[in-house]
ZAFI-945349 format. One line per 10 residues: their letters; for each residue y, x, z of N, C-alpha, C. Coordinates in pm, 1 decimal, always signed. Atoms other than C-alpha are relative to their C-alpha. Layout:
A> Y,X,Z,Y,X,Z,Y,X,Z ~ ...
This chain:
XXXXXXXXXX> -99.3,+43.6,-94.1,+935.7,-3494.4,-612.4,+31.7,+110.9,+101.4 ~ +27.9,-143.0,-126.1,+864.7,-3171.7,-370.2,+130.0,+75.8,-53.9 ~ -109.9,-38.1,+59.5,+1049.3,-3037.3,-617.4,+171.0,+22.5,-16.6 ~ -95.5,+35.5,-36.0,+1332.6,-3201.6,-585.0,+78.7,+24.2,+95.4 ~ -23.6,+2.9,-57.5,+1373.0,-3223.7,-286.3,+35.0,+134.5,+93.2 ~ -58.2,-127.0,-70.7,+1356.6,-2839.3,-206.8,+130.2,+23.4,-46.4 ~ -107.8,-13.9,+57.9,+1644.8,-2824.1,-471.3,+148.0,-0.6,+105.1 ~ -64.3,+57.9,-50.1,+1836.2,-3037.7,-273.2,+23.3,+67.5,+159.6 ~ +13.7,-70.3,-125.0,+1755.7,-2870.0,+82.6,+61.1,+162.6,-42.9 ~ -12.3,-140.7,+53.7,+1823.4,-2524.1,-101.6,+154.3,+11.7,-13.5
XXXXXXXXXX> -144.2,-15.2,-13.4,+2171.8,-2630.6,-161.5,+95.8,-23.3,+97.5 ~ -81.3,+33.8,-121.5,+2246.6,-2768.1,+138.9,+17.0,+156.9,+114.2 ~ -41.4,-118.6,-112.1,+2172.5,-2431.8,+323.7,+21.8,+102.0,-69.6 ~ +13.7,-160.7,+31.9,+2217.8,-2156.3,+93.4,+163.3,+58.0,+10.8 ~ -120.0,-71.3,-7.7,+2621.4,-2111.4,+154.7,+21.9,+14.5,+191.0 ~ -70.5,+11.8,-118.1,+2581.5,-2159.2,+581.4,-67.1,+117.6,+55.6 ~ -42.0,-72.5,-72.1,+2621.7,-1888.7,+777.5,-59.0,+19.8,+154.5 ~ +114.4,+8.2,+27.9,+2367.1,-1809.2,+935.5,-75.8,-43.3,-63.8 ~ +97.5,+87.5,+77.7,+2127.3,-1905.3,+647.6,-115.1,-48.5,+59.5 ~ +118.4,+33.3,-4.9,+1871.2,-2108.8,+734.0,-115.3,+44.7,-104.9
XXXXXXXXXX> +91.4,-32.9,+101.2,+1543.3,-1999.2,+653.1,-96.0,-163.4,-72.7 ~ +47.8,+157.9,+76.2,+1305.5,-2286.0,+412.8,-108.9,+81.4,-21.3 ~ +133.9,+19.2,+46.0,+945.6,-2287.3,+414.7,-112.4,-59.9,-45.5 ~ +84.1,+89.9,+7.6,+636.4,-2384.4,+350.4,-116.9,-5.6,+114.4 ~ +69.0,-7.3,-144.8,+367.1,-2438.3,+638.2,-188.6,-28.3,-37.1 ~ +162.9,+9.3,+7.1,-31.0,-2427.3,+573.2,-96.5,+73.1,+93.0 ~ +106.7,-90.2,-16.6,-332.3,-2357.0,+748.8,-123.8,+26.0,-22.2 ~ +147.3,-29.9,+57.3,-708.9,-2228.7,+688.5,-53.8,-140.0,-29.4 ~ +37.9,+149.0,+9.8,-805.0,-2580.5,+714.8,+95.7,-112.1,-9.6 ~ -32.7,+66.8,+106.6,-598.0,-2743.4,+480.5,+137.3,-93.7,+97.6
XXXXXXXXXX> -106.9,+95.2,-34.8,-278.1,-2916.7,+757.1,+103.1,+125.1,-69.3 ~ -100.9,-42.2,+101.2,+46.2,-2866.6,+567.3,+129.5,-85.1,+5.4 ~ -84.2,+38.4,-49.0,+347.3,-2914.7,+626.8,+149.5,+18.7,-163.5 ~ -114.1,+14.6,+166.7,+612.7,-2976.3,+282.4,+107.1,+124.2,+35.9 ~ -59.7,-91.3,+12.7,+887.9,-2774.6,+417.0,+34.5,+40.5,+125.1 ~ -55.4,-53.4,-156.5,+1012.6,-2565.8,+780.6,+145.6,+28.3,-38.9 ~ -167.1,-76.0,-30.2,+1384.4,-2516.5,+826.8,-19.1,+42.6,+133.4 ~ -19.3,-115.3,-135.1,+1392.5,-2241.1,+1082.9,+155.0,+52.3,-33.5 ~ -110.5,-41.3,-37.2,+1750.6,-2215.9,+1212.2,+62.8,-15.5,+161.3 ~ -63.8,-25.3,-121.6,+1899.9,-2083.9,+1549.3,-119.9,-50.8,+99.4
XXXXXXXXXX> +167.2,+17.6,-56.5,+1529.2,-2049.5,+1661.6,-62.3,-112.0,+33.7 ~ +22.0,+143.1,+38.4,+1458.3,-2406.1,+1591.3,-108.6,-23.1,-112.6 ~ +91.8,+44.9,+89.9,+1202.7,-2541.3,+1364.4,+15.0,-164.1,-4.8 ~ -46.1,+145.7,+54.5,+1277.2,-2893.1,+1146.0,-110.1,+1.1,-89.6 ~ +111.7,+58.7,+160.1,+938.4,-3004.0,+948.6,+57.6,-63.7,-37.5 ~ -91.2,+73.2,+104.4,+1033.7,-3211.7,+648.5,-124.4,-29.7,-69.5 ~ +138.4,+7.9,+60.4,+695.6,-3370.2,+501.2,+41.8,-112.7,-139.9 ~ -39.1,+89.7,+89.5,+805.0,-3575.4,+161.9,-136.1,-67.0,-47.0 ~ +115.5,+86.0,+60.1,+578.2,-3889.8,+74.5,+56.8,-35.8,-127.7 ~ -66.7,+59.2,+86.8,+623.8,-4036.8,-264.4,-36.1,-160.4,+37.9
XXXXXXXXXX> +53.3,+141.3,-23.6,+474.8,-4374.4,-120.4,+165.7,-100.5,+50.8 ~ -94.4,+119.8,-35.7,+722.3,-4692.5,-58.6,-15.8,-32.4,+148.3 ~ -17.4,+40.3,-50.6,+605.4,-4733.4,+247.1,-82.4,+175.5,+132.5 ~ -18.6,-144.1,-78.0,+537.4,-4473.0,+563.3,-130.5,-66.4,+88.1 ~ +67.6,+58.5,-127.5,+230.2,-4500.2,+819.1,-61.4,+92.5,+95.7 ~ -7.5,-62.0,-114.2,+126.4,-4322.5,+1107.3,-96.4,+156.6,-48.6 ~ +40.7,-170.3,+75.0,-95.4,-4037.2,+890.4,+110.6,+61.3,-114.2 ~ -92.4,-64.7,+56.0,+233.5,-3960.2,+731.1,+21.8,+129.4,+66.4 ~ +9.6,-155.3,-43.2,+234.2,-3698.9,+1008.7,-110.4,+35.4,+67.3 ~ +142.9,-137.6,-31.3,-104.9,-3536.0,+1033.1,+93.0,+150.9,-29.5
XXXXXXXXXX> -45.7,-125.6,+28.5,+84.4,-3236.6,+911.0,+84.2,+20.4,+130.1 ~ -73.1,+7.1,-125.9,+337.8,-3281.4,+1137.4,-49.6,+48.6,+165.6 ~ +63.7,+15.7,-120.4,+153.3,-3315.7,+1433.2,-79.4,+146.0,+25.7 ~ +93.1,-144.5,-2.5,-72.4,-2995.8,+1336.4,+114.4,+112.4,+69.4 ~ -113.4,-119.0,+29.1,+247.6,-2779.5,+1269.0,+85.5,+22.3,+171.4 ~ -15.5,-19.7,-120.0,+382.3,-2893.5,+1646.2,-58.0,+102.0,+77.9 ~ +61.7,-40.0,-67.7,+70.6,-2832.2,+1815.7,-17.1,+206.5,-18.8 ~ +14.6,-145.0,+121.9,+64.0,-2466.7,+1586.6,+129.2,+76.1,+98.0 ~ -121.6,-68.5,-24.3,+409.2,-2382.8,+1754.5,+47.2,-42.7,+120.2 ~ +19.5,+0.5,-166.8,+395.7,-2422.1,+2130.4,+143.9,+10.6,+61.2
XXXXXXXXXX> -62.4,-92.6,-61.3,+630.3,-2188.5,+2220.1,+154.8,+13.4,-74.2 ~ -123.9,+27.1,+32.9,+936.2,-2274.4,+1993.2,+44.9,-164.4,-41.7 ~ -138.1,+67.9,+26.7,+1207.3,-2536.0,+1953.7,-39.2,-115.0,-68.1 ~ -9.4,+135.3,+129.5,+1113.7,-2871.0,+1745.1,+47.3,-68.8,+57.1 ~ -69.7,+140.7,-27.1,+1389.0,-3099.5,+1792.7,-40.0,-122.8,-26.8 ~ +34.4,+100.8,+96.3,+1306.0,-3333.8,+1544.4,-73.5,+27.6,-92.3 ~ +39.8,-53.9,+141.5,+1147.4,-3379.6,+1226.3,-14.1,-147.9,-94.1 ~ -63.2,+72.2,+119.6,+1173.7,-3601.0,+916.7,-150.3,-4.3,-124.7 ~ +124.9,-10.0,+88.1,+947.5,-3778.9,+683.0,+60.2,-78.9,-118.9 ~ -30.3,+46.9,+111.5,+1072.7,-3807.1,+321.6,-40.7,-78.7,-34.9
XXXXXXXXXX> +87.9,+54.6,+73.4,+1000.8,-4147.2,+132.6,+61.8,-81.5,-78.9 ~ -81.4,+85.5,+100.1,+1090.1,-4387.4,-148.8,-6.3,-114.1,+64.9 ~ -7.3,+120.7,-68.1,+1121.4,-4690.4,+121.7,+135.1,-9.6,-21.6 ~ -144.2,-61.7,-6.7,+1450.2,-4792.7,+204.5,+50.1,-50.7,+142.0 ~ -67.4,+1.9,-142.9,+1475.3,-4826.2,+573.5,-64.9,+124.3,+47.2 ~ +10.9,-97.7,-106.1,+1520.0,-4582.8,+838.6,-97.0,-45.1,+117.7 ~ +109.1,+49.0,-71.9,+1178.0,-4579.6,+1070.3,-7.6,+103.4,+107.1 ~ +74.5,-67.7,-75.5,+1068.8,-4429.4,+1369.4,-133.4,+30.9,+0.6 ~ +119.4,-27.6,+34.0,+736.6,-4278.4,+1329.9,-63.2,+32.6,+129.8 ~ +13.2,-67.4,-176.2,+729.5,-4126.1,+1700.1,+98.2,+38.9,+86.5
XXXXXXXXXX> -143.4,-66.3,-65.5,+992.4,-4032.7,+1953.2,+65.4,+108.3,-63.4 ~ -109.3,-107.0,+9.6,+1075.0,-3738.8,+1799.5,-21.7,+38.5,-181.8 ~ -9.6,+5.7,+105.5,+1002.7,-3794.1,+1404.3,+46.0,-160.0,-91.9 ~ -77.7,+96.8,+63.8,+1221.6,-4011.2,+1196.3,-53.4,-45.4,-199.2 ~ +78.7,+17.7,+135.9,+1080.8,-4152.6,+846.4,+151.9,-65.1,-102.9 ~ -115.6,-16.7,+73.3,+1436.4,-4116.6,+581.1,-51.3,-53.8,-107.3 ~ -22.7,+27.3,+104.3,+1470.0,-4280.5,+254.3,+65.3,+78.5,-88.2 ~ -63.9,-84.8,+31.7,+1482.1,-4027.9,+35.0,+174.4,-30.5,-82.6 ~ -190.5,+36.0,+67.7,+1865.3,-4216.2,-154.1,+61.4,+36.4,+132.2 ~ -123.1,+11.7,-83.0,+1999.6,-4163.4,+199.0,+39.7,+155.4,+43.0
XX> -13.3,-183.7,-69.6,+1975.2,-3760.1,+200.2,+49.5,+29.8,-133.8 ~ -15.5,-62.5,+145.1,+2045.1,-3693.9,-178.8,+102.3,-79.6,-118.3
């Protein structure tokens, strides 16, 4: 599904101007983060579950990758899943159905 879903992220930014960059996010001790969009010195985690339903260790990664990056920009961030409502997970991470991005 990771898979996928970079596909899908890959096409959305690879014609804009400034390109966004697309990563991946790990550290020594194993938090991990699915994908970073770094654009206009911003940082957007993107953590894809394949689960139906979303719960509050959906963002351990998340939460790492914040604390990891102090000193720049996280607006938001986004937690891929095969549910099909739109959830709040925390003030500032939103939990998407992946049919409503693709």
């Amino acid at each position: 599904m990771e898979a996928h879903v970079f596909t899908e992220l890959y096409k959305e930014i690879k014609d804009m101007v400034p390109r966004p960059s697309l990563y991946y996010w790990r550290t020594n001790n194993g938090a991990e983060v699915d994908f970073v969009i770094e654009y206009d010195k911003r940082l957007y985690p993107v953590e894809v579950k394949s689960s139906v339903q979303v719960k509050s260790s959906s963002i351990r990664g998340i939460k790492s990758f914040s604390e990891a990056q102090k000193n720049i920009s996280i607006p938001f961030s986004i937690v891929l899943y095969r549910g099909e409502e739109v959830v709040y997970l925390n003030e500032s991470t939103l939990a998407v159905p992946l049919g409503f991005l693709f």
